[in-house]
N, C-alpha and C positions, 0 to 999 in steps of 0.2 A: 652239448653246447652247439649253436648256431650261430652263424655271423650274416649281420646285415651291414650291405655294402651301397651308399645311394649314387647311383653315376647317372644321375638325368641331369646334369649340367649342359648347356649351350656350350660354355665357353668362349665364350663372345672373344675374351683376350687372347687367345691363342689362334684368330682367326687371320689369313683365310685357311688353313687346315680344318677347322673343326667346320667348316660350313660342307665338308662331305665325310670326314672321321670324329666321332665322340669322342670327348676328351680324353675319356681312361684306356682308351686305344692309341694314344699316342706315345711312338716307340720312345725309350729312353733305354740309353747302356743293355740293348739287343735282344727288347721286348716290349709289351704294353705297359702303359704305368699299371692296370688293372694286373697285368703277367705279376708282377712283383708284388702287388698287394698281395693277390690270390697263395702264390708261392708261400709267404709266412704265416697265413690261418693254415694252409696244410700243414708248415712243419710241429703248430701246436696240437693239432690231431681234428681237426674240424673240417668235412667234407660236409656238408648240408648248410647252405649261401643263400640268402634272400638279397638279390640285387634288386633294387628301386630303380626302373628305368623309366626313358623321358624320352628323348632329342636321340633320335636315330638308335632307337631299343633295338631295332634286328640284328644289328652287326654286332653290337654286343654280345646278344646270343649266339648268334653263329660262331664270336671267338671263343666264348669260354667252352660251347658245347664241342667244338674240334679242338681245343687245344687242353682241356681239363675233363677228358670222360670219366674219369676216376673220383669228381666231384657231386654231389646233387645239388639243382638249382633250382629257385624257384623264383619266379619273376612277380614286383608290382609293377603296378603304371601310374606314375605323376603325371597327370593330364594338362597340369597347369606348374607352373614355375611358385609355387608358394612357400619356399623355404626349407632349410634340410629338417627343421623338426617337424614338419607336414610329410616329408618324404619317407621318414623311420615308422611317422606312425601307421602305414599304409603297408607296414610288412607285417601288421599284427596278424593276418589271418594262416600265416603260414607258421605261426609258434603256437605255442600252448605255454600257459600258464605258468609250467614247473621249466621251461627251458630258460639255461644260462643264454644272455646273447654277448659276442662280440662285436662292439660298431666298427668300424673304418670309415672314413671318407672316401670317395674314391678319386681323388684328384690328389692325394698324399701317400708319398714313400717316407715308409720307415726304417729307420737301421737300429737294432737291439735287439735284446730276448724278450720275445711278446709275454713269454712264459710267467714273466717278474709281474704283469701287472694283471696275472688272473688271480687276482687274493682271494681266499674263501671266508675272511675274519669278517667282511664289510659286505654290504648291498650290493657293491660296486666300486669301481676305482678307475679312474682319469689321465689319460696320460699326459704329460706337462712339461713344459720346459720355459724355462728365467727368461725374458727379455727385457729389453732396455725398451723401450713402449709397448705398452699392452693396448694403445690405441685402437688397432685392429684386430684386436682379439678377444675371445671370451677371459675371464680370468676365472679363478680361485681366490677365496680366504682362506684360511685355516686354523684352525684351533687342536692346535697336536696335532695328532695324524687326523683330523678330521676334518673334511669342508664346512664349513659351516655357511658359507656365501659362494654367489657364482651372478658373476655381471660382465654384461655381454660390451661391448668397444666402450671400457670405461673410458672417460675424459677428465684423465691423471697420464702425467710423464712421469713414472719412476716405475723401476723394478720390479717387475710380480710375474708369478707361476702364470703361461700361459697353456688354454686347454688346444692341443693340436691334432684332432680330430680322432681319435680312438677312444675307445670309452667299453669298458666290459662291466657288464649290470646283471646281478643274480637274481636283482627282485624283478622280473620281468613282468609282473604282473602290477605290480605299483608305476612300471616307467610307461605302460602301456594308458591306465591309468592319468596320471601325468601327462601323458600326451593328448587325453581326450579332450583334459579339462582347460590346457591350454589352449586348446583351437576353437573349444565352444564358448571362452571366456574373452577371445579372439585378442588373447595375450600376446599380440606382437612387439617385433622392434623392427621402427624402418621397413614396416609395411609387410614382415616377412615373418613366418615359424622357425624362429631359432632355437635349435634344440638345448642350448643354453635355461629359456625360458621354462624347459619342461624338466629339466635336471633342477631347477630352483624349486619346482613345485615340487617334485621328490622330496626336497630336504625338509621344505616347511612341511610335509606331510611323518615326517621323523628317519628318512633314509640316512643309515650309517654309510656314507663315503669315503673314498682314500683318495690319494693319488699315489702315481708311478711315474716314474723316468724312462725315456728312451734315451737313445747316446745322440739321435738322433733325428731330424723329419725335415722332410722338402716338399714344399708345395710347387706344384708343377702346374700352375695356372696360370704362367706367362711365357713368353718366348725364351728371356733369359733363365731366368727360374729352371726352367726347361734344360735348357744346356749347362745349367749350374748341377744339376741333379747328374745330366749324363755322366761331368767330369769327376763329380765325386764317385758313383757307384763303378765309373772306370777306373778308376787310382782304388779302390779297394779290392777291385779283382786280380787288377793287374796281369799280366800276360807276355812275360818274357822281355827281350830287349830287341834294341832295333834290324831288321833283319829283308832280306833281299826276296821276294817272292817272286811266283812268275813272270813272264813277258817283262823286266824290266823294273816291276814295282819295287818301292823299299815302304814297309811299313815300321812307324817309330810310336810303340806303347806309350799309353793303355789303348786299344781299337779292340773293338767287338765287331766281327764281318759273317754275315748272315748266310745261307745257303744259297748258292751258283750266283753267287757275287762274282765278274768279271771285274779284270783289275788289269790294265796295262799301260807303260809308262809313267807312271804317279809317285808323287809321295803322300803318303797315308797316315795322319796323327801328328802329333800329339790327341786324346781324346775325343778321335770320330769314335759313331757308330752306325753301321751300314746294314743295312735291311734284307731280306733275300732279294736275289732277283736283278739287281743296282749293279748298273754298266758304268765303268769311272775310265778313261781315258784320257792322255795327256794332260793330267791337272794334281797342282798340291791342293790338300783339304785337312784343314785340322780344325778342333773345335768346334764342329759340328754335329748335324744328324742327319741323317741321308736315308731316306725312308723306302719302299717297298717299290720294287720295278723301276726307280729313279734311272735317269742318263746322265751322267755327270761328261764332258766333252770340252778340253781347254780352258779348264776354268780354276779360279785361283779362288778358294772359301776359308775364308775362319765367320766364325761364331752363326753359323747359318742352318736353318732349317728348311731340308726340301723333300716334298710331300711325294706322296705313292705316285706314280708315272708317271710324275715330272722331269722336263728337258729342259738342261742348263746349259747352253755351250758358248764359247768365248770367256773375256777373261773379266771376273770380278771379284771384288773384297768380301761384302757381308751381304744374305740374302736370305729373306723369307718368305718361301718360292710353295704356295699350296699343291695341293694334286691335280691332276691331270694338266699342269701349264706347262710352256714353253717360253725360253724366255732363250734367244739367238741376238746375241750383240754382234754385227759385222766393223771392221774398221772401214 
C-alpha cells in the first residue's frame, strides 16, 4: 500500500506565514501539520508517500527527507493551482496498477484508528463525519453500507455525512481511470478538479464504496483553526501539572517546548507550543504558537501565532506576527 499526500496549497489564509513556510509545515502541538499526518500512515505500516508538491516544494523535501529517513518518497509537481483532483491525478506514475493507495490531504489532522477505514470487503471507503451544514463540503448518499452518490458543496442546510479528506481506494486502477476522464471531460466545479467529481465517476462506473468514522479532524487552514487544533492535540497529551522551571519560569499544562528553548521569567500556558530554538523572556503567553528561532521579550500573548525568527518585545494581547519580523512597541 501507498499513500498520496497533495501539499501544493498556497494557503493564502494562513498568511503572512505561508508567504515564506508551506502550509503542511506549519508547527501545531510540537511539530508540522505534515509531522502528524506523516506519523499515522507509519503507524498503519506504509513507508513509500507520493507527495504532490506545488508552492515552496523544497522545504518540504528537505523536512520530510531529515526528519522521516526510514520513509520513501516520491515527489509530483502541480505547476498550476488546478484543484486537488488534478493534483492526485499527477501521482499516477509513481503506483502501478495492483497498488492499494491511501489519500490524506495535507492541510488535515486526524485523531482515530486509521486501521478501521482500510476495509478489504469494498473498492474503497471514505472517511466522514455528521455536520450540521454540509455547505462547504463534499457529502455522501448512502444506500446501506454503500454510497451510492457524492456532491461536492451541496446547497441544502441539514444534516449529512461529510467526506473530510481521507479516502483509501483498492481499485487504483479504476480511480486513476476516473481521474483521466474527469479532466479530459473538463468535469469541474467552481473552476477546479474536485476529487469529489472523480470519486462520482467511480461509482457510475460500478465502484463498490463504504464509509468510516474518525473520532475526529481539524482543518488547519486558518489562524484560528490552527490554534484550535493546537489546544486539542495538547489536552490529549497532556504533560503533568503546573510546575516551576528554570531562571524563574512557571509552566501551567498542556505546553509542548522544543529543543534549546530558553525560558526566563515567564509564565508559560495554558496550551502554548514552542518550537526549538525560541528565546521567551519576561512575558506570560498562553494560547498560542511560537515557532522556530522566535524572540518572545516583555510581552503579554494569547491566541497568537509567531513565525520562525520573529521578534516580539513589549507588551501585547493577540498577534500574528510572520517570520523573520520584528515588531518593538516603546511606551
Amino acid at each position: 500500500m501507498k499513500a498520496i499526500i497533495p501539499v501544493a496549497g498556497k494557503g493564502t489564509r494562513l498568511r503572512p506565514h505561508t508567504f515564506t513556510l508551506p502550509k503542511a509545515l506549519l508547527h501545531v502541538a510540537g511539530k508540522p501539520i505534515l509531522g502528524h499526518i506523516l506519523d499515522q500512515v507509519k503507524e498503519v505500516g506504509i513507508t513509500d508517500v507520493v507527495l504532490v508538491l506545488g508552492y515552496l516544494g523544497n522545504k518540504i523535501k528537505e523536512y520530510v527527507e531529515s526528519d522521516y529517513p526510514d520513509m520513501n518518497f516520491a515527489y509530483a509537481n502541480q505547476e498550476h493551482s488546478l484543484g486537488p483532483g488534478h493534483a492526485i491525478s499527477l501521482a499516477e506514475p509513481f503506483l502501478t496498477e495492483e497498488d492499494e493507495v491511501l489519500i490524506i490531504f495535507g492541510d488535515t489532522i486526524f485523531v482515530g484508528d486509521l486501521n478501521q477505514g482500510l476495509n478489504k470487503k469494498f473498492d474503497g471507503s471514505i472517511a466522514v463525519k455528521r455536520v450540521e451544514d454540509p455547505r462547504r463540503f463534499g457529502i455522501v448518499e448512502m444506500k446501506g453500507h454503500k454510497i451510492v452518490s457524492v456532491i461536492e458543496k451541496p446547497d441544502i442546510l441539514e444534516p449529512r455525512d461529510a467526506m473530510i479528506g481521507m479516502y483509501f481506494i483498492r481499485n487504483s486502477k479504476l480511480l486513476f481511470e476516473s481521474l483521466k476522464e474527469m479532466i479530459k471531460s473538463k468535469r469541474q466545479s467552481k473552476g477546479e478538479f474536485y476529487f469529489t467529481d472523480a470519486l462520482a465517476i467511480m461509482i457510475e462506473k460500478g465502484a463498490n464504496l463504504t464509509t468510516f468514522e474518525m473520532e475526529g479532524w481539524f482543518d488547519c487552514g486558518k489562524p484560528e483553526t490552527l490554534l484550535m487544533t493546537n489546544r486539542y492535540l495538547l489536552d490529549a497529551k497532556g504533560n503533568g501539572v503546573t510546575r516551576v522551571v528554570n531562571e524563574n519560569t512557571i509552566i501551567i499544562p498542556p505546553v509542548f517546548v522544543g529543543k534549546n528553548v530558553e525560558m526566563k521569567n515567564s509564565i508559560i500556558g495554558p496550551h502554548v507550543s514552542i518550537a526549538d530554538g525560541a528565546k521567551i523572556d519576561y512575558s506570560i503567553i498562553k494560547d498560542s504558537i511560537i515557532n522556530k528561532n522566535a524572540v518572545i521579550k516583555k510581552a503579554q500573548l494569547n491566541e497568537s501565532l509567531i513565525g520562525e525568527n520573529a521578534t516580539v518585545e513589549s507588551r501585547l494581547e493577540k498577534l500574528n506576527v510572520g517570520d523573520n519580523s520584528e515588531i518593538n512597541f516603546t511606551s
